[in-house]
Biopython code that builds the backbone (N, CA, C, O; Angstrom):
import numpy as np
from Bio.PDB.StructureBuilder import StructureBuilder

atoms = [
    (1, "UNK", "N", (24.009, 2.384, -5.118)),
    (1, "UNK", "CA", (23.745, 2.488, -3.704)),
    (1, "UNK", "C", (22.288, 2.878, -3.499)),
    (1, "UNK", "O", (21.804, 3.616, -4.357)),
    (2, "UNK", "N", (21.458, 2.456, -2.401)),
    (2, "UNK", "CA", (20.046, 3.057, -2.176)),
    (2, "UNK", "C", (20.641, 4.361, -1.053)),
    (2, "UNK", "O", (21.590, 4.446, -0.275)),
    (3, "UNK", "N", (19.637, 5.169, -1.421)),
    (3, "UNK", "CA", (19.301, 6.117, -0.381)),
    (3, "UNK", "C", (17.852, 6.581, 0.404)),
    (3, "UNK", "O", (16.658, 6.325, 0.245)),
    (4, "UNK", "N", (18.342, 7.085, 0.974)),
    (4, "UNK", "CA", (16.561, 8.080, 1.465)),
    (4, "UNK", "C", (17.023, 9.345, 1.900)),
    (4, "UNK", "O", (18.012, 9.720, 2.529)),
    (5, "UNK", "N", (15.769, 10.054, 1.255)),
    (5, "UNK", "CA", (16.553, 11.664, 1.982)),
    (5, "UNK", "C", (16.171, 11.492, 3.649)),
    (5, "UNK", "O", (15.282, 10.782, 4.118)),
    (6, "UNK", "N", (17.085, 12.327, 4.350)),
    (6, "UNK", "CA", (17.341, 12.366, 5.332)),
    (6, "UNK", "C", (15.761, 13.221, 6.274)),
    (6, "UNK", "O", (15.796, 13.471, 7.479)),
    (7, "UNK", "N", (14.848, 13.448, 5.603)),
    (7, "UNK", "CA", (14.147, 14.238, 6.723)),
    (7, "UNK", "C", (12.413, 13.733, 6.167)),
    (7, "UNK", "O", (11.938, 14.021, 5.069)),
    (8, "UNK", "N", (11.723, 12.950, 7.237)),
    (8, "UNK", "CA", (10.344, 12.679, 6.759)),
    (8, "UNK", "C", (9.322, 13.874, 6.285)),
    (8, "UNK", "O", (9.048, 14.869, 6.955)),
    (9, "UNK", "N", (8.830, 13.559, 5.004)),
    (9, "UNK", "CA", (7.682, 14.869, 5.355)),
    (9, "UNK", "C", (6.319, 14.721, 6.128)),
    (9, "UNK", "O", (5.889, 13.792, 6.811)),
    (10, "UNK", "N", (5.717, 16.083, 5.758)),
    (10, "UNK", "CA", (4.938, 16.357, 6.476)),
    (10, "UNK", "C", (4.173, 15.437, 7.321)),
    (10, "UNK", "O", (3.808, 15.839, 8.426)),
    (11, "UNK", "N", (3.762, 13.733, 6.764)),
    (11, "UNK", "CA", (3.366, 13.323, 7.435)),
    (11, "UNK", "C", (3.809, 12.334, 8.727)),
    (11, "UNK", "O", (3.170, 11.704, 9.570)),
    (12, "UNK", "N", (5.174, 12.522, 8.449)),
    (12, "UNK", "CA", (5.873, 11.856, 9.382)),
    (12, "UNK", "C", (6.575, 10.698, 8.693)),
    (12, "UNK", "O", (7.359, 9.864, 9.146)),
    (13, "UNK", "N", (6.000, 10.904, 7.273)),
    (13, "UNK", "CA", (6.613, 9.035, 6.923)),
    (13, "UNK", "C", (7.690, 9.619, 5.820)),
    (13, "UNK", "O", (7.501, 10.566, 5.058)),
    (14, "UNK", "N", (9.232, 8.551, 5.974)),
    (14, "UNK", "CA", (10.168, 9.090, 4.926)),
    (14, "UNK", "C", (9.448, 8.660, 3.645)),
    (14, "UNK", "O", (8.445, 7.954, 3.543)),
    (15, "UNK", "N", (10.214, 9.265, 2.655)),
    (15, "UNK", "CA", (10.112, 8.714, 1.313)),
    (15, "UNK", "C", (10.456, 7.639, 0.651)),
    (15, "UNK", "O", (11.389, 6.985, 1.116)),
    (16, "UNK", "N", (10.008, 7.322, -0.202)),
    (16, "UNK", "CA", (10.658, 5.602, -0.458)),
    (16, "UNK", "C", (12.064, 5.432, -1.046)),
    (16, "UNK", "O", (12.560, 6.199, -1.871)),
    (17, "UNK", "N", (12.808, 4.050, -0.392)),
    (17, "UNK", "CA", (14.219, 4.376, -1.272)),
    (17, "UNK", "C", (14.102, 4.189, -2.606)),
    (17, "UNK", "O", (13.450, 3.582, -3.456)),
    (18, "UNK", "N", (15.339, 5.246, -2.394)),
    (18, "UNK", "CA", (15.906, 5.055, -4.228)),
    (18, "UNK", "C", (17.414, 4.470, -4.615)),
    (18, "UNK", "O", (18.329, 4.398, -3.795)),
    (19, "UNK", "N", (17.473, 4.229, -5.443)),
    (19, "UNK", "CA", (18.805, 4.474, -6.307)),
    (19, "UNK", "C", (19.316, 5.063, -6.494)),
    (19, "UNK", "O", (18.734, 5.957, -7.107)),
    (20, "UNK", "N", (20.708, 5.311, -6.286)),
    (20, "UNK", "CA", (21.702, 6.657, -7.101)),
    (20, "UNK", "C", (22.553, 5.906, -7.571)),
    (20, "UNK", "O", (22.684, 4.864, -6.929)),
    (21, "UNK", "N", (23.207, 6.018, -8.465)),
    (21, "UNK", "CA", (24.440, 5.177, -8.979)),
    (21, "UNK", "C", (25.733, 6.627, -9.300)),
    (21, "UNK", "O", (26.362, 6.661, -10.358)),
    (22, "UNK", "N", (25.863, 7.369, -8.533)),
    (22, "UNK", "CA", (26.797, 8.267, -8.383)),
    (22, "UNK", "C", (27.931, 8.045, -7.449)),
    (22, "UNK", "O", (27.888, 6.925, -6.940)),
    (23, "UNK", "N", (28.816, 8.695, -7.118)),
    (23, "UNK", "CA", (29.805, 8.196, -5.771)),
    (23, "UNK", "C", (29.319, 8.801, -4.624)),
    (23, "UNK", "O", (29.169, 7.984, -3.716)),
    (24, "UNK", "N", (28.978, 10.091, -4.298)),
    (24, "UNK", "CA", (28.637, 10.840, -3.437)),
    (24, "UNK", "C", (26.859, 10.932, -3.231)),
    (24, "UNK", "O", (26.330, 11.362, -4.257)),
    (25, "UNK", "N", (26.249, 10.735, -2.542)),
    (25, "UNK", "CA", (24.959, 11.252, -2.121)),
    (25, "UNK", "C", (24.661, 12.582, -2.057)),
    (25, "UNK", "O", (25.351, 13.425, -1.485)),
    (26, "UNK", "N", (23.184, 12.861, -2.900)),
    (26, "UNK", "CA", (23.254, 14.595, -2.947)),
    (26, "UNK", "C", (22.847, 15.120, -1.635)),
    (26, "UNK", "O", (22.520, 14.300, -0.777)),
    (27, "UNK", "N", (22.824, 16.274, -1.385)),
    (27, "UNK", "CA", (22.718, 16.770, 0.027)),
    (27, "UNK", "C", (21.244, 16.846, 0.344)),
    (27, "UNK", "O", (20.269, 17.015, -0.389)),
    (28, "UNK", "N", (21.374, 16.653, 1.791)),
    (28, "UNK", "CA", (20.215, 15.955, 2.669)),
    (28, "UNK", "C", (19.651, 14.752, 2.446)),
    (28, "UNK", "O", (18.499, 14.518, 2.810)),
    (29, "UNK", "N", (20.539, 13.709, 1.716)),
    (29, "UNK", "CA", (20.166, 12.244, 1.638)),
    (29, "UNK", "C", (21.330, 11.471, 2.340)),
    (29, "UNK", "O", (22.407, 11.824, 2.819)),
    (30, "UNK", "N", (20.677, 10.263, 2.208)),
    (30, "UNK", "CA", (21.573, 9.417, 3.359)),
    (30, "UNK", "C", (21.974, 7.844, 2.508)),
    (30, "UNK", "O", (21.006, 7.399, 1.891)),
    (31, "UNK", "N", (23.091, 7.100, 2.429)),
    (31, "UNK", "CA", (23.119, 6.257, 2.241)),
    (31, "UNK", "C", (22.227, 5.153, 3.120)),
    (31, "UNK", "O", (22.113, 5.267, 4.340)),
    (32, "UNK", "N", (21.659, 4.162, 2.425)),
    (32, "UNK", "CA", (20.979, 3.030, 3.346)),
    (32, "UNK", "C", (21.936, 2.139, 3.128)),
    (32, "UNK", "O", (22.194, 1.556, 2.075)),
    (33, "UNK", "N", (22.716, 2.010, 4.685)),
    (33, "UNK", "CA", (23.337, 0.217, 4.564)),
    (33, "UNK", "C", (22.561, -0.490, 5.686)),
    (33, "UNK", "O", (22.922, -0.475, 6.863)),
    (34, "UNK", "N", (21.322, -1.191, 5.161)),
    (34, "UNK", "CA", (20.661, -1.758, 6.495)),
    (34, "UNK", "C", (19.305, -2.447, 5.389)),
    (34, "UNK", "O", (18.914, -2.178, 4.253)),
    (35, "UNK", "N", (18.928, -3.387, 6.391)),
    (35, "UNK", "CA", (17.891, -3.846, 5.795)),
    (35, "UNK", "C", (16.199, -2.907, 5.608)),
    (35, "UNK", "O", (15.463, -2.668, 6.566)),
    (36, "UNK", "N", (15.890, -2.497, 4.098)),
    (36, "UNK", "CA", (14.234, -1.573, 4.007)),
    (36, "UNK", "C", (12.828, -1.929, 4.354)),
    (36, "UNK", "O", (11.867, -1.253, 3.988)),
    (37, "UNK", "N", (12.730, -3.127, 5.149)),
    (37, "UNK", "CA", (11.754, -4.363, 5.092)),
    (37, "UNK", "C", (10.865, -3.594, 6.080)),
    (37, "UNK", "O", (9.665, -3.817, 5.921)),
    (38, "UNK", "N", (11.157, -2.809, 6.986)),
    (38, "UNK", "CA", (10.124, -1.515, 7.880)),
    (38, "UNK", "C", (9.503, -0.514, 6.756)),
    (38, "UNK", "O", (8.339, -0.112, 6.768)),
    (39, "UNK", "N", (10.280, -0.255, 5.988)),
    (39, "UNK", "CA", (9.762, 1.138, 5.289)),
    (39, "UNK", "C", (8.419, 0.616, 4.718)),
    (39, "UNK", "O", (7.380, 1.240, 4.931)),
    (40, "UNK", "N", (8.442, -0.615, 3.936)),
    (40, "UNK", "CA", (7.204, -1.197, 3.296)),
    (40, "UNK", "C", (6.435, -1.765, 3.677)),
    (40, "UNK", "O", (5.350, -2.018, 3.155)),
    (41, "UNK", "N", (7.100, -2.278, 5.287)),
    (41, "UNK", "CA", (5.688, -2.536, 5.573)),
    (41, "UNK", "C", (4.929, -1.701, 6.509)),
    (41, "UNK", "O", (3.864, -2.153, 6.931)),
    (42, "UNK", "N", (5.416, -0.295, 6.976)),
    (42, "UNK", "CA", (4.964, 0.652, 7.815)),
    (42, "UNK", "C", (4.853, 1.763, 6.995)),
    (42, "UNK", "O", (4.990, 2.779, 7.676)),
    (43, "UNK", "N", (4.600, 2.084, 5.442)),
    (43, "UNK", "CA", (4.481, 3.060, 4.535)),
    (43, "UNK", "C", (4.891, 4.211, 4.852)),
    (43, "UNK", "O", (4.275, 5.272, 4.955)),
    (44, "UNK", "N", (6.754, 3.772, 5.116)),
    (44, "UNK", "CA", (7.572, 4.916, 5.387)),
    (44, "UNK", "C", (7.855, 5.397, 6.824)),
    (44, "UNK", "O", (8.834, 6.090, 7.101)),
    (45, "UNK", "N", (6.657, 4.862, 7.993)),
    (45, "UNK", "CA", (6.895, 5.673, 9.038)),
    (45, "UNK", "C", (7.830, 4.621, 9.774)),
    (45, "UNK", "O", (7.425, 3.569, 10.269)),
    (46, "UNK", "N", (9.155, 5.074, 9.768)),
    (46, "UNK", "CA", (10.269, 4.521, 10.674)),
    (46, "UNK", "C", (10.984, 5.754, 11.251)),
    (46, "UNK", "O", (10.957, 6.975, 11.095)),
    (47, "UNK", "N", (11.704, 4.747, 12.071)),
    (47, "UNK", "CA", (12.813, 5.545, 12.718)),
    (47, "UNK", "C", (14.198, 5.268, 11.988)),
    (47, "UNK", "O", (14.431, 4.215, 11.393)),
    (48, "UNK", "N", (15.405, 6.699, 12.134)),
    (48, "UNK", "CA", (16.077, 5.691, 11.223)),
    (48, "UNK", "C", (17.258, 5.541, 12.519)),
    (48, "UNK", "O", (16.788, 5.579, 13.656)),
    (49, "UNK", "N", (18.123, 5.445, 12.439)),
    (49, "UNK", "CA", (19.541, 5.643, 13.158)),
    (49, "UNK", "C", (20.474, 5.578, 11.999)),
    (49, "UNK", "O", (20.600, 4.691, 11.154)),
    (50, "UNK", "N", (21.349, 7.160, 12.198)),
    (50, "UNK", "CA", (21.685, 7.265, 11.344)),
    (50, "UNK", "C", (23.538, 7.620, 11.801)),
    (50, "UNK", "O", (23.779, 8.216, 12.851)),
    (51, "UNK", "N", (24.758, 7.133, 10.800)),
    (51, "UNK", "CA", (26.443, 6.988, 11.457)),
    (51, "UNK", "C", (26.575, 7.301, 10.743)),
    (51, "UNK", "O", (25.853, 6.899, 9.831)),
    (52, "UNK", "N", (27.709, 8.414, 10.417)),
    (52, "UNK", "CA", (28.792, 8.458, 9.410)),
    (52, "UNK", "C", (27.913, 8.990, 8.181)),
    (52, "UNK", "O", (28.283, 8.733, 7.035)),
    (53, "UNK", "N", (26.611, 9.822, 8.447)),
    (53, "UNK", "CA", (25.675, 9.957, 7.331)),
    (53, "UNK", "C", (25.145, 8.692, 6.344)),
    (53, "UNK", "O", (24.893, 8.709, 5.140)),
    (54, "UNK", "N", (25.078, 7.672, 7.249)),
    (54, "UNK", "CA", (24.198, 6.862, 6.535)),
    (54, "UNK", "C", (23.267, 6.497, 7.955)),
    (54, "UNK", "O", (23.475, 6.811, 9.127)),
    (55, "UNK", "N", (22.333, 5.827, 7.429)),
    (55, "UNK", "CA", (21.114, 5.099, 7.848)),
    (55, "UNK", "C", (21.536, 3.622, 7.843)),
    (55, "UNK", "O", (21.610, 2.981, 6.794)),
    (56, "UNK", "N", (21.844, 3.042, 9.195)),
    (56, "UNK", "CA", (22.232, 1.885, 9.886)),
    (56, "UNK", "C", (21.374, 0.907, 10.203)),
    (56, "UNK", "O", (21.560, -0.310, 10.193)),
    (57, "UNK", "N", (20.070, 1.751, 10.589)),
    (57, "UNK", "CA", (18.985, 0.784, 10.950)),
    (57, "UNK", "C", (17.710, 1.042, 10.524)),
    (57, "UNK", "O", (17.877, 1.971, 9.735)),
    (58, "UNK", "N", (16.679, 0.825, 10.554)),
    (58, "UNK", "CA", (15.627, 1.350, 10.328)),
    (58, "UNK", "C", (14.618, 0.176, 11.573)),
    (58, "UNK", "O", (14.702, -1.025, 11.829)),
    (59, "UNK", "N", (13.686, 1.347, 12.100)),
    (59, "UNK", "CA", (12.755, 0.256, 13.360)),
    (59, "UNK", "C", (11.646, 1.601, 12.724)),
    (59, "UNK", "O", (11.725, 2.752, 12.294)),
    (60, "UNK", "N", (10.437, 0.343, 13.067)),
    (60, "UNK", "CA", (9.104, 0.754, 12.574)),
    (60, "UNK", "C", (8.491, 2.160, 13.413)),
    (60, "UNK", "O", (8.330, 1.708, 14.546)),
    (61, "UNK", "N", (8.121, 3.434, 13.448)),
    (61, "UNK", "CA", (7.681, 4.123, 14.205)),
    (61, "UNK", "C", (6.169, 3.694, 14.468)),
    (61, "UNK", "O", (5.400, 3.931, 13.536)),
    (62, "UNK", "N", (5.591, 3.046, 15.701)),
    (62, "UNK", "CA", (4.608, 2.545, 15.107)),
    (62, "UNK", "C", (2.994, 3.431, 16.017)),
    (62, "UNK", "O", (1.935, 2.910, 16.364)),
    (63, "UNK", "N", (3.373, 4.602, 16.117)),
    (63, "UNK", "CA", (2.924, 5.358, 17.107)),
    (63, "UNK", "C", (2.252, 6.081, 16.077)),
    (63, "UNK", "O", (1.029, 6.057, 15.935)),
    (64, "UNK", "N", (3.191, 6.844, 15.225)),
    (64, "UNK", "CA", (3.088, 7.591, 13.824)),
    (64, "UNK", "C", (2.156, 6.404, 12.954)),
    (64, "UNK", "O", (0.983, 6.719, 12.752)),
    (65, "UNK", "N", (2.500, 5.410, 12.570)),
    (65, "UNK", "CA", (1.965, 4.203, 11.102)),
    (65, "UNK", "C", (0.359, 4.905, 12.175)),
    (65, "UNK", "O", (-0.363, 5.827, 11.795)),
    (66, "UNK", "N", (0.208, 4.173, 13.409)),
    (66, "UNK", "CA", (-0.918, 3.877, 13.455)),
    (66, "UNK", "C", (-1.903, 5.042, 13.808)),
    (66, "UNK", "O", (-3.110, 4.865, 13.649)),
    (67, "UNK", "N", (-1.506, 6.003, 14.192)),
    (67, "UNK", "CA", (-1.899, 7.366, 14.007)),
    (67, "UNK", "C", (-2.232, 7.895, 12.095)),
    (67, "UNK", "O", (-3.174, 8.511, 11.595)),
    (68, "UNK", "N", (-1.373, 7.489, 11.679)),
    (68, "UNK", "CA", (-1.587, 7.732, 10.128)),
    (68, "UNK", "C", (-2.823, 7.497, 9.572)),
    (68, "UNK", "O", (-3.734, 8.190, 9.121)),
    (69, "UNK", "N", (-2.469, 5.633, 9.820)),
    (69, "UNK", "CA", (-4.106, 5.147, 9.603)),
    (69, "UNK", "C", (-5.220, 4.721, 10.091)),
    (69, "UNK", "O", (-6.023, 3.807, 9.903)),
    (70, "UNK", "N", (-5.030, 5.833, 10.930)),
    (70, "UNK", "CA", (-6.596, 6.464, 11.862)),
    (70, "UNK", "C", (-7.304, 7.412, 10.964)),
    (70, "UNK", "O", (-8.476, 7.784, 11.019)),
    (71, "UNK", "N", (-6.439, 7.704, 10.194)),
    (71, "UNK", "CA", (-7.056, 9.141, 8.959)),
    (71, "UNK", "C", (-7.423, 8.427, 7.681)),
    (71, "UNK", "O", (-8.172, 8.972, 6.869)),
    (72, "UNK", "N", (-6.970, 7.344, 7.498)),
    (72, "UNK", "CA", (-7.819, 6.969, 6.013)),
    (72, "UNK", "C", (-8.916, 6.265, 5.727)),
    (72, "UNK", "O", (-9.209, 5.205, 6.280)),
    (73, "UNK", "N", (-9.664, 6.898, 4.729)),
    (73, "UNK", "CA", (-11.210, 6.158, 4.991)),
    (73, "UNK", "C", (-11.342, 5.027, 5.050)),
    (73, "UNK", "O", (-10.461, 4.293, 4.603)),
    (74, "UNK", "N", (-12.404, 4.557, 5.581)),
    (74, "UNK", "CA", (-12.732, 3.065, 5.617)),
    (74, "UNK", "C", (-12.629, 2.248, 3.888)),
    (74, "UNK", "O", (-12.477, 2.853, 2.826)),
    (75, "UNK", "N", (-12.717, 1.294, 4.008)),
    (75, "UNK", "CA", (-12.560, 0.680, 2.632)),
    (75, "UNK", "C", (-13.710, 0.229, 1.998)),
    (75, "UNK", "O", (-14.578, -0.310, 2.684)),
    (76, "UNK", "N", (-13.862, 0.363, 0.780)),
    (76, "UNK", "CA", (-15.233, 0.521, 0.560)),
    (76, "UNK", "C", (-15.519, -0.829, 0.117)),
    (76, "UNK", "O", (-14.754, -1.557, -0.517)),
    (77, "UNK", "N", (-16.890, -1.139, 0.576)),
    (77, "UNK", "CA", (-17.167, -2.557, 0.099)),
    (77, "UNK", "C", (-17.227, -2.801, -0.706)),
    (77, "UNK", "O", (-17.718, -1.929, -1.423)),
    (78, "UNK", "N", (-16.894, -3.936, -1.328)),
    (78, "UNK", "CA", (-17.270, -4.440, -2.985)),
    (78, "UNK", "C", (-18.426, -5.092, -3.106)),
    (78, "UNK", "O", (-19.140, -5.723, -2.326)),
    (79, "UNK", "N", (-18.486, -4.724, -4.621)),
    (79, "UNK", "CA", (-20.423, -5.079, -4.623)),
    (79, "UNK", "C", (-20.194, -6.331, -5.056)),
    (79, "UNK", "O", (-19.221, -6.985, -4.679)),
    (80, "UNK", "N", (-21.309, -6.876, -6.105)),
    (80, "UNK", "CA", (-21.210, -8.140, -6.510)),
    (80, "UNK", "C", (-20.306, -8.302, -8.117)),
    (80, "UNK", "O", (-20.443, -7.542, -9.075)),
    (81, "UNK", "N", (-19.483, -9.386, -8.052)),
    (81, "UNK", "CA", (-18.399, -9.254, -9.210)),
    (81, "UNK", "C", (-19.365, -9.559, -10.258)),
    (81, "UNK", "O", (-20.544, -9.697, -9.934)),
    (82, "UNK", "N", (-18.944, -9.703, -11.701)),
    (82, "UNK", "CA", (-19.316, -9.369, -13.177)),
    (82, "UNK", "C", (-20.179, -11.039, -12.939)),
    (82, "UNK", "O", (-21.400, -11.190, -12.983)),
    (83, "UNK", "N", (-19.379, -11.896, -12.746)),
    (83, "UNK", "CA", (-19.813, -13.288, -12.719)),
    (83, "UNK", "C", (-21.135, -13.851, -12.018)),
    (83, "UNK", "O", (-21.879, -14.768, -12.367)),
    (84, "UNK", "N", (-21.187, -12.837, -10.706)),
    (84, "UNK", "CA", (-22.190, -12.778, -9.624)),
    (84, "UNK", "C", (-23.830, -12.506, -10.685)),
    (84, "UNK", "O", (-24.804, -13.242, -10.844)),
    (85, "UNK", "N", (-23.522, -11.199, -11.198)),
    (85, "UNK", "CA", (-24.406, -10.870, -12.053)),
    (85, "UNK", "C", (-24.826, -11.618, -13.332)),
    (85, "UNK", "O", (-25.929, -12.035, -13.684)),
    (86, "UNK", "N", (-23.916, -11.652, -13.777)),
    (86, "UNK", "CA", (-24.271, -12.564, -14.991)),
    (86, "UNK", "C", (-25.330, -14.001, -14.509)),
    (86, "UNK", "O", (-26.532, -14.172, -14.716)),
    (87, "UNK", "N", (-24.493, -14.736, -13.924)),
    (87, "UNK", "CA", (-25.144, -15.871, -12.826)),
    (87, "UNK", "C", (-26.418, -16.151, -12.780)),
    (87, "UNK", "O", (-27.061, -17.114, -13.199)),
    (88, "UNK", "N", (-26.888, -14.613, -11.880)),
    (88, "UNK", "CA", (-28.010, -14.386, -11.110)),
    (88, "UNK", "C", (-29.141, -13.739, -12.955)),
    (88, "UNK", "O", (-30.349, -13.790, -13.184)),
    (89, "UNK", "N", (-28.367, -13.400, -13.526)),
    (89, "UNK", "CA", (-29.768, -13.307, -14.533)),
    (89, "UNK", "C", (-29.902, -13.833, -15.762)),
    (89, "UNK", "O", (-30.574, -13.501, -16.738)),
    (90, "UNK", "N", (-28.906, -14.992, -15.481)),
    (90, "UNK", "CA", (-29.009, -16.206, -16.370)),
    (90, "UNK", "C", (-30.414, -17.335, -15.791)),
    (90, "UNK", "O", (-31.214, -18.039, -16.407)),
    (91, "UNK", "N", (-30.176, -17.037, -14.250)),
    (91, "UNK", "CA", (-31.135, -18.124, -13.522)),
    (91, "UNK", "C", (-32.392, -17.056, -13.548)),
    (91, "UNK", "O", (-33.473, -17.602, -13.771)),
    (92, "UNK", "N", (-32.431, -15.800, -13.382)),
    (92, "UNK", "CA", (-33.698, -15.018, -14.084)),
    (92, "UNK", "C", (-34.317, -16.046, -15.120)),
    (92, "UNK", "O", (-35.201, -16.895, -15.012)),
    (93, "UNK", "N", (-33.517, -15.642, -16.151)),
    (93, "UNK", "CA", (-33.923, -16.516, -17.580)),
    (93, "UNK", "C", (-34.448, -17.146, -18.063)),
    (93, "UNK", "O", (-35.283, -17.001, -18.955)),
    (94, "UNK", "N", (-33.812, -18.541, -17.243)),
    (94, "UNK", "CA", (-33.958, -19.618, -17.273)),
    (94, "UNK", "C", (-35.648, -19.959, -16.499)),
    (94, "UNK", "O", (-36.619, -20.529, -16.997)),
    (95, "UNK", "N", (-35.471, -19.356, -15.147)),
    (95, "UNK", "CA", (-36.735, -19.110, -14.339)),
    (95, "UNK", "C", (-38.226, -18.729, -15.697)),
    (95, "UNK", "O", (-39.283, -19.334, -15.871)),
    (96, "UNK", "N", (-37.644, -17.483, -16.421)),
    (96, "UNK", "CA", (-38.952, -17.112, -17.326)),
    (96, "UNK", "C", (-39.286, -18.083, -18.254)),
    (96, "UNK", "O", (-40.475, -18.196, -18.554)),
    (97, "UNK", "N", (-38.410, -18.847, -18.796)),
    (97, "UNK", "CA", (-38.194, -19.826, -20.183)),
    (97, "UNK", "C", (-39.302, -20.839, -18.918)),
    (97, "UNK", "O", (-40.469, -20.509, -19.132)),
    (98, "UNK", "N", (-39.261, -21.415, -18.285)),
    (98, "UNK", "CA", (-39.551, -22.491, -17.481)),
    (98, "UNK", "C", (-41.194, -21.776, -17.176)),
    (98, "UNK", "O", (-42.039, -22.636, -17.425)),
    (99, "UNK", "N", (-41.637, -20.859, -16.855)),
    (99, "UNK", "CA", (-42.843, -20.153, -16.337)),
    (99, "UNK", "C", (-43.596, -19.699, -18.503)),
    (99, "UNK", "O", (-44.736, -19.341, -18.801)),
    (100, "UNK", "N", (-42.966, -19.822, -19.012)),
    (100, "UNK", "CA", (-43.655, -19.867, -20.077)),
    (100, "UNK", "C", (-44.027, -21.038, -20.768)),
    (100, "UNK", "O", (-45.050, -20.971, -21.449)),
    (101, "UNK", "N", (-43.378, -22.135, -20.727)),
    (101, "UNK", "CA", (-43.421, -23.347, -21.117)),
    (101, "UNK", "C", (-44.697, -23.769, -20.196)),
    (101, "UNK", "O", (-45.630, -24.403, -20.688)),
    (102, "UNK", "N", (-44.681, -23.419, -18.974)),
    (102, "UNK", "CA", (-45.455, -24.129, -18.103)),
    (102, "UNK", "C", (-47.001, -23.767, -18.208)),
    (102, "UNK", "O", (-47.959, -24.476, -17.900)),
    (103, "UNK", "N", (-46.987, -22.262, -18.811)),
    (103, "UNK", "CA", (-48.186, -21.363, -19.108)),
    (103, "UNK", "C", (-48.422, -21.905, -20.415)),
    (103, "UNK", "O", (-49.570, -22.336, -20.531)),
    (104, "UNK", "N", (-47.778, -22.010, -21.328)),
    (104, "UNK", "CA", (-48.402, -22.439, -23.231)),
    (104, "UNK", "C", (-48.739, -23.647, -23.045)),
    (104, "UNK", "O", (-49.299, -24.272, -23.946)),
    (105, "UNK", "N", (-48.532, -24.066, -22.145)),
    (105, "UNK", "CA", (-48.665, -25.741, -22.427)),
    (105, "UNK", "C", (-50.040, -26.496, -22.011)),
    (105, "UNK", "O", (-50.163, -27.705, -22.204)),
]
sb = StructureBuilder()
sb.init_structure("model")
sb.init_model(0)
sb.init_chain("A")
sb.init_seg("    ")
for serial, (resi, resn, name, xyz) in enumerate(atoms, 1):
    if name == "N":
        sb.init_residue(resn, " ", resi, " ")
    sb.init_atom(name, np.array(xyz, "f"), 0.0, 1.0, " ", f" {name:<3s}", serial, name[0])
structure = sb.get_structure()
């Protein structure tokens, strides 16, 4: 059976499901009978609705997600890949080989 414990932390977002392969759920977790396709793509921050101690539904909290990631840093740019470089001072190279030939000659 998947579960999730029953209470988000601190930041508002639940934890990711798990597995139990026991009969009973340990206390303060919830069976999931419902589709998890919010949890991953809102990194946990849902709502759940929860019957009979399970979790029925899950809808995206999207007040919380986007409040969340108002707090994480910007993404840092990438420089130039291994290939970029190599490239660029192969045509160096080539440039000097060509400016010496042109000078001995």
């Amino acid at each position: 059976m998947k579960l999730i414990y029953g209470t988000p932390g601190p930041s508002g977002a639940y934890p990711p499901v798990t597995s139990w392969d026991k009969a009973e759920p340990p206390s303060g977790w919830l069976e999931v009978c419902c589709d998890t396709t919010p949890m991953s793509e809102h990194n946990g921050f849902v709502t759940l609705t929860v019957e009979d101690g399970k979790a029925t539904s899950m809808s995206p909290n999207l007040e919380a997600w986007e409040a969340w990631k108002a707090f994480l840093p910007p993404e840092a740019e990438s420089g130039p890949t291994a290939e970029d470089v190599t490239l660029e001072l192969l045509a160096e190279h080539e440039e000097r080989l060509c400016m010496l030939e042109l000078t001995a000659g």
